[in-house]
C-alpha positions in Angstrom: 119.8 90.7 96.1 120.0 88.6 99.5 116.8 86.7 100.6 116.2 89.3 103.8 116.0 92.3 101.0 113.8 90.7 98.9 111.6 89.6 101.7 111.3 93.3 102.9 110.4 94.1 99.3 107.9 91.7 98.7 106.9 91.6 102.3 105.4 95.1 101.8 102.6 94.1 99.5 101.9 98.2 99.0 105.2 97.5 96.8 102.8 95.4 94.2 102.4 97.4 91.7 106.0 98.2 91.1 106.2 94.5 89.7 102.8 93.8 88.7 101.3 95.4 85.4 97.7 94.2 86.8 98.0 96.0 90.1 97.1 99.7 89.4 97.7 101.0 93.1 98.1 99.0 96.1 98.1 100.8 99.7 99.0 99.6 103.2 96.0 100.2 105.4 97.9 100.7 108.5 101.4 102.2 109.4 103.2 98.7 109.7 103.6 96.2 107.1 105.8 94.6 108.3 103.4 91.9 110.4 100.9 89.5 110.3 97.6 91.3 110.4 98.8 94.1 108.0 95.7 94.7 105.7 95.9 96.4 102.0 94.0 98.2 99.5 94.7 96.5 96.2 92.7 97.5 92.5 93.7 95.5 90.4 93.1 94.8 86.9 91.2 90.7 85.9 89.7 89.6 83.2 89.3 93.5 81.5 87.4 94.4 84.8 88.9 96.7 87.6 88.9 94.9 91.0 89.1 96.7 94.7 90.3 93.6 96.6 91.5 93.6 100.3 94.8 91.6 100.9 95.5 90.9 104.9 99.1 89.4 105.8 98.6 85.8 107.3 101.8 84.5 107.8 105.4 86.6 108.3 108.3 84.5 108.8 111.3 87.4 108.5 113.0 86.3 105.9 111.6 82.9 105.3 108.1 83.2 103.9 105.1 85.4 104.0 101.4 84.7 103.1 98.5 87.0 101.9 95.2 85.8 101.5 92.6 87.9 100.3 88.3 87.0 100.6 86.7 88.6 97.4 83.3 87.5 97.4 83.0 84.7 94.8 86.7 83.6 95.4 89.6 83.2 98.0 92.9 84.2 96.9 95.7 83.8 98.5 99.9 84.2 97.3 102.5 82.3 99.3 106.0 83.7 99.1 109.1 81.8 100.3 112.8 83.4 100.3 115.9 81.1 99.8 119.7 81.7 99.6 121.1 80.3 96.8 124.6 81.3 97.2 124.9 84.2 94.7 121.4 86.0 95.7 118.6 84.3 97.0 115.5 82.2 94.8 112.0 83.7 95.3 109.3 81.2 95.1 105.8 82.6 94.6 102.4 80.8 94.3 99.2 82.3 93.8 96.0 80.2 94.3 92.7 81.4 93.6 89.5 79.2 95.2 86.1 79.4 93.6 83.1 79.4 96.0 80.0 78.3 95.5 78.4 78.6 91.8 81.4 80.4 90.6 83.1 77.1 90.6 82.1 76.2 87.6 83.7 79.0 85.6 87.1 77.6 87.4 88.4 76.6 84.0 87.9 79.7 82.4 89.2 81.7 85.8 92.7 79.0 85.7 93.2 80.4 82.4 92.9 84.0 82.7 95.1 83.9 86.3 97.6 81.5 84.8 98.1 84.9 82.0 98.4 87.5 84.9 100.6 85.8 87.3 103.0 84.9 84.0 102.9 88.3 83.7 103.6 89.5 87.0 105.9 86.7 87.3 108.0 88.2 84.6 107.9 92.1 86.2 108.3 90.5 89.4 111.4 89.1 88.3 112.9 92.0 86.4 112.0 94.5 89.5 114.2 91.6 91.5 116.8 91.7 89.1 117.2 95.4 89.4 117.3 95.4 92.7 
């Protein structure tokens, strides 16, 4: 898969839970995901509770690198995406952060461990739903 298809893959972030057991549904709030300032619905599964998170596009550099960031409350997370060509496909680098605010910080070790096990797990569907193309 060339780095411009997988961008317009992953770019649509509605596309999540196609490659990421802990997504359960994830819906574009607008008609055009394609854009920086496209918002989405997202319930996810974290730590065995369900989550209704809201993801917003903050960066889309077609087909370089897009950024979603979302506010939950007690925690920032945000996933940066870049897209290289690697001459018989393209590489797909993916980082997921999540901040702690506040007094939430100090269950950081115990949140590093539990998103450390779902983004090894997405990483992996991520990967095959790539691979498949």
């Amino acid at each position: 898969m060339s780095a411009e298809e997988a961008f317009d893959y992953l770019a649509d972030f509605g596309n999540a839970a196609e490659w990421d057991e802990n997504t359960l549904s994830a819906d574009c709030l607008g008609d055009d995901p394609y854009r920086a300032g496209a918002r989405y619905r997202v319930v996810t599964e974290f730590g065995g509770r369900t989550l209704t998170l809201t993801y917003e596009t903050i960066e889309f550099d077609r087909p370089e690198r897009v950024v979603f960031r979302s506010d939950a409350g007690i925690s920032t997370i945000q996933d940066t995406i870049t897209f290289h060509e690697d001459g018989t496909g393209s590489r797909v680098d993916y980082e997921a952060k999540i901040d702690l605010k506040g007094p939430a910080r100090l269950l950081d070790p115990l949140f590093s461990l539990i998103f450390k096990r779902v983004g090894d797990r997405a990483a992996e569907g991520l990967r095959t739903g790539l691979e498949a193309g």
